[in-house]
Phi, psi and omega in degrees: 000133195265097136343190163246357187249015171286288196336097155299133195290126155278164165320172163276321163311323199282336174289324191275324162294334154301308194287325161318304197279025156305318197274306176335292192281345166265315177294000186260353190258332161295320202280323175299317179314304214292306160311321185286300182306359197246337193279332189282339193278332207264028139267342169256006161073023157281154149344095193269041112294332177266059167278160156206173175228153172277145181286332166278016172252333155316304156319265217299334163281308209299312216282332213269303183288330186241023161062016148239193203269178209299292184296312171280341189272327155328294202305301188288330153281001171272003192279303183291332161279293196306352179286334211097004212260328171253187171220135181224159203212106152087238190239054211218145202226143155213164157279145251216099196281132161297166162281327170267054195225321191294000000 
């Protein structure tokens, strides 16, 4: 049986940098949801801004394409809203467009 007192702790800098170096491979996995939600509205001749992803389908993709966990892919989107880089409303994630980015 493994303790906590096995366990080694990392820093706390050496955690955030993990979790950082993240934010690429969830935003490019966020922007492919993202693509299929904005191709179903403009068949249906809606508005592609109003895309959104649910934050737990997005969870359940972090895990399935890049195998981690449940619990780290949370880390990595609370992350990603205090960075700023996504914007989320209830339970709904969209990205969060720069001015220079277009």
């Amino acid at each position: 049986m493994i303790t906590n007192k096995v366990l080694k702790k990392q820093p706390e800098h050496k955690h955030v940098q993990g979790v950082q170096s993240w934010f690429d491979p969830a935003l490019r996995t966020l922007e492919g949801l993202l693509d299929i939600r904005k191709s179903n509205l403009r068949r249906i001749n809606r508005d592609e801004a109003n895309a959104a992803v649910m934050r737990d389908e997005l969870i359940e993709m972090l895990m399935t394409e890049h195998r981690i966990s449940a619990w780290y892919a949370g880390e990595i989107i609370a992350s990603l809203l205090r960075a700023e880089r996504i914007m989320m409303f209830g339970r709904f994630i969209q990205i969060i467009e720069k001015a220079g980015e277009e």
